[in-house]
Structure formats: C-alpha cells, structure tokens
Backbone bond lengths (Angstrom), bond angles and torsions (degrees), N, CA, C in turn:
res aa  C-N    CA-C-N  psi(-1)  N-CA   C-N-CA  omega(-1)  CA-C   N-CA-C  phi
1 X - - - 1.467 - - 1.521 109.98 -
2 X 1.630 109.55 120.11 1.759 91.45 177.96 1.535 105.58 -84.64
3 X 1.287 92.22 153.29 1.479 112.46 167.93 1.301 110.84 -70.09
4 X 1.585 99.69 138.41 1.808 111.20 -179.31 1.427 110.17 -114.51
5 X 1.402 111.32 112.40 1.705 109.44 171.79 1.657 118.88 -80.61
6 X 1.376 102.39 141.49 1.519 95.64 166.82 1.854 106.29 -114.70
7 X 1.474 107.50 137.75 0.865 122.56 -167.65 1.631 108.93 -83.95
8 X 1.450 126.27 106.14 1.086 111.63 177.55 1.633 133.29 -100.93
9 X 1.925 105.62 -4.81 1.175 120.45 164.36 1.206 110.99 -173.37
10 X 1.294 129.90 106.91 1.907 115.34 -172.43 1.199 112.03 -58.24
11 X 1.080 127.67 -41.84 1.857 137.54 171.58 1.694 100.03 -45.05
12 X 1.632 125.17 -29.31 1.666 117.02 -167.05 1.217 111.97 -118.00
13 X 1.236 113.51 -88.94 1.482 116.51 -178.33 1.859 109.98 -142.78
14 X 1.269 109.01 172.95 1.623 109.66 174.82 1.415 99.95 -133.55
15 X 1.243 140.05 145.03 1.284 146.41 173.21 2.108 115.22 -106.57
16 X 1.484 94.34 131.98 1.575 101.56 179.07 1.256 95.85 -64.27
17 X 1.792 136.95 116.41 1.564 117.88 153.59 1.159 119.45 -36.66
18 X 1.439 100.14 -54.77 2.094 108.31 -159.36 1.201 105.21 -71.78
19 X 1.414 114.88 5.82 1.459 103.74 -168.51 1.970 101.40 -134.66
20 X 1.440 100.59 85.41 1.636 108.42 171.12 1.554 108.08 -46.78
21 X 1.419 104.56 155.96 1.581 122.44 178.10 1.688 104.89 -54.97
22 X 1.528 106.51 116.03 1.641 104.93 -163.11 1.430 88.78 -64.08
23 X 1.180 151.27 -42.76 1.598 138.90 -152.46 1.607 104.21 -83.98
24 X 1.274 116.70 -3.57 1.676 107.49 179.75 1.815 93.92 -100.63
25 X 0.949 141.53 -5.43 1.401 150.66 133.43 1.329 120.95 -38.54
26 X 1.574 122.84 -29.12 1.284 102.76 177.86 1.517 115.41 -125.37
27 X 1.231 140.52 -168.08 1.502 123.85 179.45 1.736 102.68 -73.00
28 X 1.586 76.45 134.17 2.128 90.08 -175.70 1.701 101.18 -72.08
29 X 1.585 117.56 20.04 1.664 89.62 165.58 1.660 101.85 -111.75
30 X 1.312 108.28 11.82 1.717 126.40 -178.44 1.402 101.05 -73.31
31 X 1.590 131.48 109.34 1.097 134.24 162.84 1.504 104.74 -107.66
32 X 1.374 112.37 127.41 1.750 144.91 172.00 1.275 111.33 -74.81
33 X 1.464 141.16 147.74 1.161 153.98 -159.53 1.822 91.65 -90.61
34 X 1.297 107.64 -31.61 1.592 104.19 173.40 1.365 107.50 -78.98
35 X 1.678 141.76 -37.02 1.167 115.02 -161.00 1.699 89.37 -88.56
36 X 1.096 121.40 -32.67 1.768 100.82 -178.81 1.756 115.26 -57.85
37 X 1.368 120.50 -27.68 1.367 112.47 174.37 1.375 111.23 -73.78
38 X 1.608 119.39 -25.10 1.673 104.95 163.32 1.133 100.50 -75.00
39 X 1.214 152.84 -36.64 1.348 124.80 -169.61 1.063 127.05 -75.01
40 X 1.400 114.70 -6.95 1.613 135.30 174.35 1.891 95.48 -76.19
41 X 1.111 102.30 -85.20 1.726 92.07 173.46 1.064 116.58 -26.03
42 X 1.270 124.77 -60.35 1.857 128.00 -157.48 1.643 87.36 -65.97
43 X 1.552 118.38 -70.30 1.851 96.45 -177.99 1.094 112.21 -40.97
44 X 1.185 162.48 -0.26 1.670 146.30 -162.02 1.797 104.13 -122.66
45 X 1.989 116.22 -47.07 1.011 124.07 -138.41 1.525 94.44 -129.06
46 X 1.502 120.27 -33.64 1.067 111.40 -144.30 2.068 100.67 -117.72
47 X 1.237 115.22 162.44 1.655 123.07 -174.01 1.490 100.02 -129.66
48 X 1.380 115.22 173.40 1.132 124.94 164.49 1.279 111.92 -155.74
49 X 1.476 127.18 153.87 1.268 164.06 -159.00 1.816 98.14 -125.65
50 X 1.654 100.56 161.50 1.182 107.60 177.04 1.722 112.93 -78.21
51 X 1.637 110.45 -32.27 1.772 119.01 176.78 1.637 105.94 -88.28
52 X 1.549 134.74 -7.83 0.954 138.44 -171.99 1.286 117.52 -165.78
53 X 1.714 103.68 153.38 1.671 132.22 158.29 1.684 120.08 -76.95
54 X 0.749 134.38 156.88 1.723 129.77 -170.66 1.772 95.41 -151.03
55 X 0.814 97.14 139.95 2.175 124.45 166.77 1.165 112.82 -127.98
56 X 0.846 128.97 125.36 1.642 123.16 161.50 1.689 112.31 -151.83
57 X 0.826 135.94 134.67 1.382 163.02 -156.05 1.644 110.79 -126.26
58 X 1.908 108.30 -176.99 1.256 107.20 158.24 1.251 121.67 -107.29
59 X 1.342 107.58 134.39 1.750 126.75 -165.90 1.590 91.44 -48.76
60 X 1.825 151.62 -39.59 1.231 116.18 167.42 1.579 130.52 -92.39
61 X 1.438 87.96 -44.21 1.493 92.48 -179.88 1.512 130.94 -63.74
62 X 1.644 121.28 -10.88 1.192 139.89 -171.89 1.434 130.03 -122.62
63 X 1.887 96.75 9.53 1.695 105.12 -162.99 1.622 96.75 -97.42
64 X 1.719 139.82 6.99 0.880 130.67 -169.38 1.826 93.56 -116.95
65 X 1.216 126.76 -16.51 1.064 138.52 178.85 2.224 98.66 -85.94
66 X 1.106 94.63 -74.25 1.724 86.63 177.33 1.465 116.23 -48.92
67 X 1.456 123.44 -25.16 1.661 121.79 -179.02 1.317 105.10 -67.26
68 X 1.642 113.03 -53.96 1.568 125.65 -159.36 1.480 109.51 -91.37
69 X 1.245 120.38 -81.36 1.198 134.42 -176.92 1.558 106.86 -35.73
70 X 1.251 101.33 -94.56 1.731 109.46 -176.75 1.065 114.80 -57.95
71 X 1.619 142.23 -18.91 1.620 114.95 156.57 1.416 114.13 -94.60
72 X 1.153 122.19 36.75 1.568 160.98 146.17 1.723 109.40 -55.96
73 X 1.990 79.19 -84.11 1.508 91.22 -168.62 1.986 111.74 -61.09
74 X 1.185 104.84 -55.46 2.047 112.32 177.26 1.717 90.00 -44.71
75 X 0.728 115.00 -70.78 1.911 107.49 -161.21 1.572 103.84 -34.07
76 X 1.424 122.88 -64.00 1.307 148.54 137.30 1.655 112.80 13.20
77 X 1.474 99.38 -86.22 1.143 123.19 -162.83 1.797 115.83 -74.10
78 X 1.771 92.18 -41.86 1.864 91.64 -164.08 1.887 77.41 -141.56
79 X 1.038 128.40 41.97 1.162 106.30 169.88 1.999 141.89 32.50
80 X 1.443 72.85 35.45 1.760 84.80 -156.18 1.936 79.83 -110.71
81 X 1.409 102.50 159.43 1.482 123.66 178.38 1.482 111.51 -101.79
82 X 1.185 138.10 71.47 1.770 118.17 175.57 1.607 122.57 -62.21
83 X 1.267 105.60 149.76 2.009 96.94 170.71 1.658 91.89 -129.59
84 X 1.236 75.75 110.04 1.842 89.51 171.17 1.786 95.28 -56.20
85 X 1.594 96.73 163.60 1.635 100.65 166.80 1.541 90.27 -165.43
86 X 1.207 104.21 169.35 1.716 142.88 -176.20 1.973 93.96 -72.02
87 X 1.294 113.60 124.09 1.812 121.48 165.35 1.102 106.39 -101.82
88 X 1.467 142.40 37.35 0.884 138.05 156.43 2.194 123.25 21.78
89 X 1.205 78.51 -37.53 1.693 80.79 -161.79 1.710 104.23 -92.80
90 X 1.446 101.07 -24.43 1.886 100.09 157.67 1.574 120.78 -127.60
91 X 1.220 114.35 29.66 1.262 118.08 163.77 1.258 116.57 74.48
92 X 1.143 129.56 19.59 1.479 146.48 175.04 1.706 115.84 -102.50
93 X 1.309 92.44 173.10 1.601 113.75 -176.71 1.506 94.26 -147.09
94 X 1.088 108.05 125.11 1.579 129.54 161.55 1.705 117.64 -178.34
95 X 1.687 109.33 -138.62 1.580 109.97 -177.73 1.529 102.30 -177.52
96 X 0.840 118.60 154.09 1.310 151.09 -168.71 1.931 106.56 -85.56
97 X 1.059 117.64 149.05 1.092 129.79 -176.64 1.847 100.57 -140.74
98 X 1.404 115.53 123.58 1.597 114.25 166.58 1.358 116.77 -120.85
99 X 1.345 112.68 -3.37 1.999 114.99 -165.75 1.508 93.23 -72.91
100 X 1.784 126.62 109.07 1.051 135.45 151.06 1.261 118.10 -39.14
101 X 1.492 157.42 -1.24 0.976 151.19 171.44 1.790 112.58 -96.90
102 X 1.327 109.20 -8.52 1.538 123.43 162.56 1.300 108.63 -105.77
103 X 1.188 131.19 -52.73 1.398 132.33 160.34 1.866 119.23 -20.50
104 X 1.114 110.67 -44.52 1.320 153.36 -164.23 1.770 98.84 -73.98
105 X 1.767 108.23 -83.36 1.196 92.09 142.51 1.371 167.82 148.36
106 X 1.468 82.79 150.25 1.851 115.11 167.72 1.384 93.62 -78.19
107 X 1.910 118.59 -45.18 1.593 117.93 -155.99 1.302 105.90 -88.39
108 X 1.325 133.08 -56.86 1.747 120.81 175.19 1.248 109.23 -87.11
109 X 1.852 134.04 -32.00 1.650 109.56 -173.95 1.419 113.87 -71.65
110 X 1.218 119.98 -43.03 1.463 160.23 -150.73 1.768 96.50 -85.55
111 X 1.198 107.60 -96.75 1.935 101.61 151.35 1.951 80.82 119.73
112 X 1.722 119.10 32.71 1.130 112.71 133.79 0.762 137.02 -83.37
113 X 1.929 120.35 166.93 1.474 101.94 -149.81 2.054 102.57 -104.13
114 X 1.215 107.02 -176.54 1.699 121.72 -177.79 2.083 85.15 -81.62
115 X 1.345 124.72 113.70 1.499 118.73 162.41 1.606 108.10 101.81
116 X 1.270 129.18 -136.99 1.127 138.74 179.14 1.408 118.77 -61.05
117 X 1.378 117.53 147.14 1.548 121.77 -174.75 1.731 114.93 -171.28
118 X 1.408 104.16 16.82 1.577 122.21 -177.15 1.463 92.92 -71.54
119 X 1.109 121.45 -108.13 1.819 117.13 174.00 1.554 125.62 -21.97
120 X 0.787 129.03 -32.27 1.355 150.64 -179.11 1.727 139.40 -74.69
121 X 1.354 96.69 -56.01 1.000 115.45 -176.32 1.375 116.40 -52.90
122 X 1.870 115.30 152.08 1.704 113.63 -147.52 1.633 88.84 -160.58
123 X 1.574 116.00 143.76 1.396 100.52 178.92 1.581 103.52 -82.90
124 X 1.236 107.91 151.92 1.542 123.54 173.88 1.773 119.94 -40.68
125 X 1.207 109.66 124.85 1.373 112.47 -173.53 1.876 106.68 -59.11
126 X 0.867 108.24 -22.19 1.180 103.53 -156.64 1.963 91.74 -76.63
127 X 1.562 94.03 -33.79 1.776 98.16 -167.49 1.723 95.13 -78.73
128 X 1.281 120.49 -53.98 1.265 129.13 157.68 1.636 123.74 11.52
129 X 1.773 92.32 -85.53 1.187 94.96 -163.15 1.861 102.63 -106.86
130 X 1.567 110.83 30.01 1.298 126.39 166.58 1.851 118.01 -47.62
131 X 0.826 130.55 107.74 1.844 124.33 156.76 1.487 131.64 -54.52
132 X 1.488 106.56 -22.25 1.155 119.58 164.09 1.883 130.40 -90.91
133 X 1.920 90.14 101.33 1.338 104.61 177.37 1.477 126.69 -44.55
134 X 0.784 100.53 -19.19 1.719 98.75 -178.88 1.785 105.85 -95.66
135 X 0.938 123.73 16.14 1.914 125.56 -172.96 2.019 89.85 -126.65
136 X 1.675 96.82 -37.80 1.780 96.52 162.18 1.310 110.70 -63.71
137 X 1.111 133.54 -51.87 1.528 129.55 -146.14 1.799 80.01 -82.27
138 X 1.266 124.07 -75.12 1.585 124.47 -167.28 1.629 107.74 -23.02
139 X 1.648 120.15 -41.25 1.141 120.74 -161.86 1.914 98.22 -70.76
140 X 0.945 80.75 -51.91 1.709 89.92 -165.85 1.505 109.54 -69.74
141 X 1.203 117.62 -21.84 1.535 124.30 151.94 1.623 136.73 -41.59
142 X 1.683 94.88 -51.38 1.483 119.78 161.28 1.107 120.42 -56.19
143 X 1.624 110.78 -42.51 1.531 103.55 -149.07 1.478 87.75 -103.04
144 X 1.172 135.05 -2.70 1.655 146.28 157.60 1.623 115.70 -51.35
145 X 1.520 89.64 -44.70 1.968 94.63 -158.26 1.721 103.59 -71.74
146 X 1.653 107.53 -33.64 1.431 125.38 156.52 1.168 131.19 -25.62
147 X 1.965 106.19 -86.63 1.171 118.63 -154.27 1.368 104.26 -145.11
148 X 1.581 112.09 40.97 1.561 132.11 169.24 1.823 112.76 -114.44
149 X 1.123 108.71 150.69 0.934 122.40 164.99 1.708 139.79 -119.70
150 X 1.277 156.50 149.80 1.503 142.64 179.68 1.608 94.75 -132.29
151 X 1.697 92.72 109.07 1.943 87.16 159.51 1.321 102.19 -125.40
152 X 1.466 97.54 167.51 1.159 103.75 175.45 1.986 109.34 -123.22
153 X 1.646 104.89 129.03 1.644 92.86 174.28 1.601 116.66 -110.12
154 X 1.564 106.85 -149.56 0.785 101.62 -170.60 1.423 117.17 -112.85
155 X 1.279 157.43 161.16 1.534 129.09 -172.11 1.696 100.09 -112.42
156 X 1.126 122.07 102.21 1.881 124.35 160.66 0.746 119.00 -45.51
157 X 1.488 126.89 -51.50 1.369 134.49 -170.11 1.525 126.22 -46.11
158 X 1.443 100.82 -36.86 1.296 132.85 -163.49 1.840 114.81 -66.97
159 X 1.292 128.10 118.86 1.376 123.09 165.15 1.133 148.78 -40.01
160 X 1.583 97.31 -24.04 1.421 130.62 176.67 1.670 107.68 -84.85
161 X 1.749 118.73 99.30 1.030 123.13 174.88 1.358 113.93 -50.98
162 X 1.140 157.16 -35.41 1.726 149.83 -165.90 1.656 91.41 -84.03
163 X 1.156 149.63 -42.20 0.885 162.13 82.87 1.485 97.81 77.09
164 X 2.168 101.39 -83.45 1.673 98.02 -178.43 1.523 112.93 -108.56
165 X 1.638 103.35 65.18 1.704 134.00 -170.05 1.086 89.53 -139.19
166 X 1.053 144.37 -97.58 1.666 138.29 -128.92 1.538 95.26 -109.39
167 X 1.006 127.68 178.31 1.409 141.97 167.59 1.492 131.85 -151.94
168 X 1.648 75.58 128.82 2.156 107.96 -149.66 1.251 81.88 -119.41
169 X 1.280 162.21 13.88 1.339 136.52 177.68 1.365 112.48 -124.34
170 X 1.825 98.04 111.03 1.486 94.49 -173.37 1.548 136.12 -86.25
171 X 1.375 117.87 -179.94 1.617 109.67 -161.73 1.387 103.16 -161.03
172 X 1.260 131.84 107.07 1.128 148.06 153.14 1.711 135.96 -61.62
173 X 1.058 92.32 96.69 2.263 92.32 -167.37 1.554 89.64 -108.90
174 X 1.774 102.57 144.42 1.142 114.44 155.31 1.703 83.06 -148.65
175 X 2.179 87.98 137.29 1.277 93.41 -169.00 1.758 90.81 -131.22
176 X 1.608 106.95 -168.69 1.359 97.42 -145.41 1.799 98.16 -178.31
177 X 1.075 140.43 93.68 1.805 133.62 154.84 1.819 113.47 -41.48
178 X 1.346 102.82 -26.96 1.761 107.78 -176.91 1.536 93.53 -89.48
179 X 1.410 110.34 136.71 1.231 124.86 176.67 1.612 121.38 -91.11
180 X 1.787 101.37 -26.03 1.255 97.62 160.55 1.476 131.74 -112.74
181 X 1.418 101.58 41.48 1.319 97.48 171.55 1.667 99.85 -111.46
182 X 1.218 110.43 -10.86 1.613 117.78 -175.02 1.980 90.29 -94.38
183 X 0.713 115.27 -44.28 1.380 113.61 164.21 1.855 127.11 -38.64
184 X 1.962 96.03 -50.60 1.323 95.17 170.08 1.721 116.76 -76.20
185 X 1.222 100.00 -40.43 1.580 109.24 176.80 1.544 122.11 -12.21
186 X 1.761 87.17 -75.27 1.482 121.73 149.04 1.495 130.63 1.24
187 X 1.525 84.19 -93.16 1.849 92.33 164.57 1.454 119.03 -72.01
188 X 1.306 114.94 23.24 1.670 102.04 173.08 1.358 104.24 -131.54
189 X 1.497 122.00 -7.97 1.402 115.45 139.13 1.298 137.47 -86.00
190 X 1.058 111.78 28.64 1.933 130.60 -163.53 1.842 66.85 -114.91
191 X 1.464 110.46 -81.80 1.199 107.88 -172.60 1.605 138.14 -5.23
192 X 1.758 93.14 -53.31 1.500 119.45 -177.81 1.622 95.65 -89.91
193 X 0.843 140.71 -16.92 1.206 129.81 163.19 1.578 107.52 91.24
194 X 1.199 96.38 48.58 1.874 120.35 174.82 1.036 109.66 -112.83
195 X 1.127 130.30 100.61 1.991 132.10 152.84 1.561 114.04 -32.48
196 X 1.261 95.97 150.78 1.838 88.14 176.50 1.266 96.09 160.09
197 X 1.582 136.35 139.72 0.908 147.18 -92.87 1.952 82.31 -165.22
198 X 1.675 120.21 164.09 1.062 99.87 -168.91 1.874 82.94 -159.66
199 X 1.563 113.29 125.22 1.488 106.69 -166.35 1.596 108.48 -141.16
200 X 1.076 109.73 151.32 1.590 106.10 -178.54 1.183 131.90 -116.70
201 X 1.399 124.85 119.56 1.560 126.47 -172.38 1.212 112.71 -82.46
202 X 1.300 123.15 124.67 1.387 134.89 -166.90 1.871 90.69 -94.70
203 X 1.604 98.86 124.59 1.425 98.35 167.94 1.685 109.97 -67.29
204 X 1.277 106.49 162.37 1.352 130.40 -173.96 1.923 111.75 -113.70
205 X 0.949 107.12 -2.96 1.618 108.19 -177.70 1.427 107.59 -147.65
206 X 1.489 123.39 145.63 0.962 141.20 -174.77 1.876 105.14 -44.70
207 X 1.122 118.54 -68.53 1.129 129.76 162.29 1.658 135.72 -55.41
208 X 1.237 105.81 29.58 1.627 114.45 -170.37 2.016 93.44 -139.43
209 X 0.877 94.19 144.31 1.240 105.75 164.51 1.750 127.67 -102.01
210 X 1.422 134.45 160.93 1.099 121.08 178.14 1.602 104.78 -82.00
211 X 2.171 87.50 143.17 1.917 75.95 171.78 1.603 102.64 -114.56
212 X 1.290 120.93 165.78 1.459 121.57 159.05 1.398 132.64 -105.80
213 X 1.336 133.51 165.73 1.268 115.80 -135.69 2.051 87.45 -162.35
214 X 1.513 93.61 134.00 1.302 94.90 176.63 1.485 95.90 -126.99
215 X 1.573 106.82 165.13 1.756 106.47 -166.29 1.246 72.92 -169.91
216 X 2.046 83.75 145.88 1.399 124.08 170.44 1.281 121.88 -153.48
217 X 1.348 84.37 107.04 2.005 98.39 -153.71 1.573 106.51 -97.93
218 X 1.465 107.50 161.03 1.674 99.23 -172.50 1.143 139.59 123.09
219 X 1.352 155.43 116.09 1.371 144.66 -130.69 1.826 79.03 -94.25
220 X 1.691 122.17 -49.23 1.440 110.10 -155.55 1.798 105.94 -83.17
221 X 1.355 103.33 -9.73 1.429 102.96 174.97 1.860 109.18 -82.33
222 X 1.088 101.62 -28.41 1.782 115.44 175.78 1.545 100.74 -63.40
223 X 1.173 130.97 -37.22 1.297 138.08 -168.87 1.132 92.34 -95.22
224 X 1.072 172.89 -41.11 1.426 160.33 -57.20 1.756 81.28 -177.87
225 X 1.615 120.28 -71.94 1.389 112.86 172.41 1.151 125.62 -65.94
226 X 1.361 146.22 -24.00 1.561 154.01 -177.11 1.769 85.58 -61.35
227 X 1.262 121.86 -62.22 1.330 127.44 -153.54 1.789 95.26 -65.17
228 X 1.050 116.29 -46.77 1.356 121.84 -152.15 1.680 115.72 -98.07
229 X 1.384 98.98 -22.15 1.507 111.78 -168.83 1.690 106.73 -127.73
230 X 1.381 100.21 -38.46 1.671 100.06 -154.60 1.501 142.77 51.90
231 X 1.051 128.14 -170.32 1.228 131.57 -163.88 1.737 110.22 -145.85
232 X 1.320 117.67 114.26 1.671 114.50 -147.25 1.511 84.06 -122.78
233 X 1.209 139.05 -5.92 1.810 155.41 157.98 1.383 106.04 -53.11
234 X 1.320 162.88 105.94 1.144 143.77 145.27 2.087 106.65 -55.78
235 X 1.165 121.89 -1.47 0.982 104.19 -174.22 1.626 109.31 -105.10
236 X 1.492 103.08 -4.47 1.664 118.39 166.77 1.694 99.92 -89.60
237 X 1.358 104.63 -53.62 1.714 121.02 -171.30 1.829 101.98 -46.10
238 X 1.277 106.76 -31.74 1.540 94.87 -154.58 1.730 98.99 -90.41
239 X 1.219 109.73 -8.09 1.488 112.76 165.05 1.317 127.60 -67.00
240 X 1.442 109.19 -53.80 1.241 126.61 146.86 1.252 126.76 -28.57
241 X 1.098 137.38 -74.38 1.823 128.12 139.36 1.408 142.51 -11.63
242 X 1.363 95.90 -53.06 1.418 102.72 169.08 1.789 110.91 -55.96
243 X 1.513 97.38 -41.01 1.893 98.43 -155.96 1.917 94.42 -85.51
244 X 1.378 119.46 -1.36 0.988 134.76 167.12 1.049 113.57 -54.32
245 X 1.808 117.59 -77.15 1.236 139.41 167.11 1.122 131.48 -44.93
246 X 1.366 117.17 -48.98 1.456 130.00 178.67 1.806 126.61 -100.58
247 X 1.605 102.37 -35.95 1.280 120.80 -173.63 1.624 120.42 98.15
248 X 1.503 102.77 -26.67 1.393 109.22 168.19 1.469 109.23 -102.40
249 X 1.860 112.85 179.30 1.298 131.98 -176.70 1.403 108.37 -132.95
250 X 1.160 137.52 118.37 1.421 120.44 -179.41 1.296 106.27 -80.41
251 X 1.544 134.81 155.16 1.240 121.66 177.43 1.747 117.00 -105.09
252 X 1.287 96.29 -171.24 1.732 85.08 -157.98 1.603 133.77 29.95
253 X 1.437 113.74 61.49 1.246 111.38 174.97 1.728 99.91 -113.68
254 X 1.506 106.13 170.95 1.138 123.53 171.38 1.465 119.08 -71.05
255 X 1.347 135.50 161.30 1.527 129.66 134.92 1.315 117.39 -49.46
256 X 1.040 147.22 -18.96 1.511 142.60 -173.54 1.226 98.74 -89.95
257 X 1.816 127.82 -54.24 1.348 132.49 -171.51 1.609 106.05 -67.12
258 X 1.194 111.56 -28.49 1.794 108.49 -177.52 1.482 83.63 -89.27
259 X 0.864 166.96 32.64 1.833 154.68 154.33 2.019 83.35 -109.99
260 X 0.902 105.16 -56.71 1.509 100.92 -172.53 1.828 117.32 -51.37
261 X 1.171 106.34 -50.04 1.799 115.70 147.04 1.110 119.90 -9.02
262 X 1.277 92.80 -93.61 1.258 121.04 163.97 1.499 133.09 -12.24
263 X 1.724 96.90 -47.83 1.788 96.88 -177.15 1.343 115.61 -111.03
264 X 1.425 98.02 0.94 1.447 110.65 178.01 1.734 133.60 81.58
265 X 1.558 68.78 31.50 2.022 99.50 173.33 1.433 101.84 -102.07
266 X 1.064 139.02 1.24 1.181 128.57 -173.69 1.566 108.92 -161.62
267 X 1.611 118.78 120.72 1.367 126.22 -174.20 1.575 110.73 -75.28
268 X 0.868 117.92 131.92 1.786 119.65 -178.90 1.498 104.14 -91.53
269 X 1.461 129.75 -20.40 1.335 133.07 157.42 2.019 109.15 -51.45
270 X 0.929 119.46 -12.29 1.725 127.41 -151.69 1.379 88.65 -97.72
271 X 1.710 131.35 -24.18 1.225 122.14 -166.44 1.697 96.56 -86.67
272 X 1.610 125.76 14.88 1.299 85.49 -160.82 1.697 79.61 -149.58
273 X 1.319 117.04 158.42 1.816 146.32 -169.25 2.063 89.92 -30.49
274 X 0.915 103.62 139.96 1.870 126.31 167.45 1.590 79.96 -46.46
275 X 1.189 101.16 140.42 1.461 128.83 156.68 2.137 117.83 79.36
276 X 1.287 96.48 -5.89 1.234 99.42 159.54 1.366 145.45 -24.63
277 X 0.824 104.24 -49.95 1.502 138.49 -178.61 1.084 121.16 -71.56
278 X 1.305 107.64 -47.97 1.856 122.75 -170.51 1.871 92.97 -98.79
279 X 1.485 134.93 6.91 1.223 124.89 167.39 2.069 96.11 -109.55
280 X 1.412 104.61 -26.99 1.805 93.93 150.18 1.218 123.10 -24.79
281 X 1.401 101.14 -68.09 1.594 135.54 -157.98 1.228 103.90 -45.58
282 X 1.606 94.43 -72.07 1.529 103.80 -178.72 1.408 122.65 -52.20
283 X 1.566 137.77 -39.50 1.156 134.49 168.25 1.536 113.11 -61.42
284 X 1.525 102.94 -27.05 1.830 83.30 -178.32 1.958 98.95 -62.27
285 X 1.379 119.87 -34.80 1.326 125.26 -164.39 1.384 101.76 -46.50
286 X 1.390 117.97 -49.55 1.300 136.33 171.65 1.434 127.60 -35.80
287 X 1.494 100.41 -63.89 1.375 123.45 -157.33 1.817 110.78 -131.70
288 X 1.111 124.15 138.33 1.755 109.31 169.07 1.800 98.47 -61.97
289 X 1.748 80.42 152.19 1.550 106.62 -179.38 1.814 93.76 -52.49
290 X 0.932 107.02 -44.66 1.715 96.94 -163.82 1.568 124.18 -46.72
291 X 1.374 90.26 -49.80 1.555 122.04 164.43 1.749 139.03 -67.50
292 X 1.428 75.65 -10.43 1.874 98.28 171.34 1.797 105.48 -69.74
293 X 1.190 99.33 -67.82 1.392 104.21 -178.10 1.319 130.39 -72.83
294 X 1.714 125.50 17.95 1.115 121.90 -176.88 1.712 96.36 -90.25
C-alpha cells in the first residue's frame, strides 16, 4: 500500500497519514532517548505557542544539524517529516511544529510552558528524576547542541613553549540565565560520573541578567563525555575532530573553515605566527607527540 502524504505547509512540516504519532502508541509515561534529546534542544532553542512548536538555530553553523540530526530525531520519535527553512526576518534557520498531539506533550508531559521560558526554564521531571542513563545523557545532549559550547585554549602556565601558542586544552561550557536548570544539569552529570565545576557570571549592565555556566575541562573529561554523552552538533563535533587529528584547535574559526580542515583544503598550522610548526617539531624531538600537548 503506498503511503499518502498530506501536505500541510512546504515551508513546515508534512505528516505520514498511515502513520499515527509513534509516541501516542505507547504508554504516555514512556520517555524515548529521542524525545528527551528534543527536549534538551527545545529547553535551550526552542518556544512554543498555543497552535505551535518553534526551532530555530543559526542559519550557518546549525543548518547541517537541523537537516540531519533533528529530522532524524521527529521521524524517530512522532513520525512526522520537518523541512527546516531560512526566517529571513530574524536571521534564523529552523521550522515550525503544529501537530497538537506533540504540542500537548512538550505542555502537560514535558511541563513546558505556553510563551516565555528564558528565566525559567527546568528539565522535565519526568526526564529529571529518570534512572535510565541513556534518556539522561539524550537530555543533556539536546540541550548541548543548543546552548553549549567546546573551546579549546591555551595553557601559560605550562613549560612547554608551543604550549602558550596553539590551543590543545579542552573546555566544555553549557550556559544558561535559569539557575535551575544549570543546577539540574549538574546533578545529572555527577550522575554520569563527570566532574565539572559550576560558576556565575555576574551581569555587567543594568539590562542584562546574570548567566550561569557549567564547565568540563580536560582532555580525560572530554573523553569521558564523547563516550557518555556525545556531540549530535557537527558544529561542536567538527572541533572535536580537528583536536583528534591534530591535537590542537585553532580559535576563532568558522564552521566552513573547520569543514575545510577537515578535508585538507585548509592548514590549521596557517592560523598561527611563521614558524610554529617547526618549534612543534622540535618539541616532538624532545618529547613524544602525546606528551607534547599535555
């Protein structure tokens, strides 16, 4: 029998008839490793309306993540098709969601709210106070690809002149205006058995609020989350690669220039002072490569 789509907006989404919302199929206190990683996004990225769900991202760094990933996870989750598109009018890339039976919920299972949820916002009790690590890790995955970051600096401290040149030392931020959602975060990487440290930025202007900020710094704590959490961002992921390959991160680069890295159109040695490279050299002479970059 072929399947018949009905088209309900090419700009939003299209829904399988023959194919009901897979999660209203199973018991609604059943949370999926896919709907907790949308709910991780949606706290970080996403709003809602009473006729709709909203995503939106950045039109470069986030349009290979909304194509793949997240119409990944909905197909997955509710059997629904999204088509990301261009908002022209706020500079975003994302899509719209209207099927009241997800709408539904984000708003009573989920326990986000109808409008505002910047200050506010809290992960879902249900994901919360879950036992199952893998519906933890999904959450914190989501709400990573959002409103996380991976840099890498440089270490001063260090004896090893190349050392406070390039930057090999990694750093994990997930930041946040809600105090208790960085709060729950927290205890659910204690959970997973990730160290990480939890700090607060004092706004500076009348009109700013304080944000808070969790970090997990460290080549074995970096490994420690890849294994346990991952990285579902190619625009976090592709950093990760680079420091794979090379051991360093150049800083301030683009998503296009780290894809360019990557394929070997573009030298990541090029971001940094004449002669770099050849004082590498010499420390590997010194020291094993492994040990260069600690």
């Amino acid at each position: 029998m072929q399947t018949k789509f009905q088209w309900i907006n090419p700009n939003r989404y299209y829904v399988r008839e023959s194919c009901p919302c897979a999660w209203t199929q199973k018991n609604q206190k059943e949370i999926t490793p896919e709907i907790s990683e949308l709910a991780g996004i949606f706290a970080a990225d996403g709003s809602m309306q009473k006729e709709h769900l909203c995503f939106w991202g950045n039109p470069h760094a986030d349009k290979k993540y909304y194509n793949n990933h997240l119409k990944k996870l909905f197909l997955s989750a509710f059997n629904i098709i999204v088509r990301p598109h261009y908002k022209l009018s706020n500079s975003v890339y994302g899509f719209y969601v209207c099927d009241k039976r997800i709408i539904k919920l984000f708003n009573k299972i989920l326990e986000f709210p109808i409008g505002k949820k910047t200050y506010t916002v809290k992960v879902p009790t249900i994901i919360y106070k879950n036992k199952d690590k893998k519906i933890i890790s999904a959450f914190i995955r989501g709400f990573f690809a959002g409103d996380g970051c991976l840099n890498f600096d440089k270490r001063y401290f260090k004896d090893k002149k190349i050392l406070k040149i390039i930057h090999t030392y990694p750093r994990i931020f997930l930041k946040s205006v809600s105090k208790k959602i960085i709060e729950q975060i927290s205890n659910m990487l204690f959970n997973l058995e990730i160290k990480h440290f939890i700090s607060k930025k004092k706004s500076r202007k009348s009109n700013e609020v304080d944000i808070y900020v969790i970090a997990v710094q460290g080549k074995k704590r970096l490994e420690q989350w890849v294994k346990k959490i991952g990285f579902a961002n190619d625009n976090h992921l592709s950093r990760y690669e680079i420091f794979k390959n090379y051991g360093f991160v150049p800083s301030y680069t683009t998503y296009k220039q780290r894809q360019e890295i990557l394929t070997g159109h573009l030298d990541p040695w090029s971001f940094y002072p004449k002669g770099t490279r050849s004082l590498a050299w010499i420390g590997r002479q010194k020291d094993d490569e492994k040990s260069l970059f600690r």
